[in-house]
C-alpha positions, 0 to 999 in steps of 0.5 A: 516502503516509500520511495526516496525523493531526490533531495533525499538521495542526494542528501544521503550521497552526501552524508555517506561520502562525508564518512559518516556509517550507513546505519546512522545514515538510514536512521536519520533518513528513515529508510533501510540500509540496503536500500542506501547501499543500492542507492551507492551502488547505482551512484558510482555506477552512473554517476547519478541517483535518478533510478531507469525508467520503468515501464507501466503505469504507477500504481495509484494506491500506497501501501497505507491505502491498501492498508485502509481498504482491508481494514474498512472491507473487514470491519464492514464485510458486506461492503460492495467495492465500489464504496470504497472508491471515493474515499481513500486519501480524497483520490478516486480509485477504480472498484477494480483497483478495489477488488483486486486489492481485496483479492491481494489480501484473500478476502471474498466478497460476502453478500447478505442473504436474501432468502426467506429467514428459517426460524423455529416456531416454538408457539405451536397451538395444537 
């Protein structure tokens, strides 16, 4: 689930202090209830919605675009990772990120085969 912005969390402060439910608030914002009853814990806390810093760096692909990277390696298994790195939102992702997204979701890389074919010859002269 996405981040609330800023605007949204005060605008849900706001609308919880006004007396109006909290199921009604997380339908009109579209966000879960616990997710604004942790928001109301961490304002009478500190006095201020902005959540504490965390550390690392934030990830650069959303839930969607993990999302579009298992549906496209499924539908093309053969697929290397790094062809998907330039095309999920218009932002470059690194065939890493790729791959470990990949692993995430439990799929191996497939590769074709590149052997000889076996096949039966059924037109035997003899």
């Amino acid at each position: 689930m996405t981040r609330l912005t800023i605007t949204l969390r005060e605008r849900a402060i706001g609308i919880i202090q006004a007396g109006i439910g909290m199921n009604n608030v997380s339908r009109a914002i579209g966000c879960k209830r616990l997710t604004l009853y942790r928001l109301q814990q961490r304002f009478h806390g500190t006095g201020s919605t902005v959540g504490i810093p965390r550390s690392g760096r934030p990830q650069v692909a959303t839930i969607a675009d993990d999302r579009f990277i298992r549906i496209r390696h499924l539908r093309v298994r053969f697929m290397p990772p790094r062809a998907s790195t330039g095309v999920v939102q218009g932002r470059r992702i690194s065939a890493q990120t790729v791959r470990r997204r990949l692993r995430s979701f439990d799929l191996r890389p497939r590769r074709a085969y590149r052997g000889p074919t076996l096949t039966i010859d059924t037109d035997k002269s003899g």
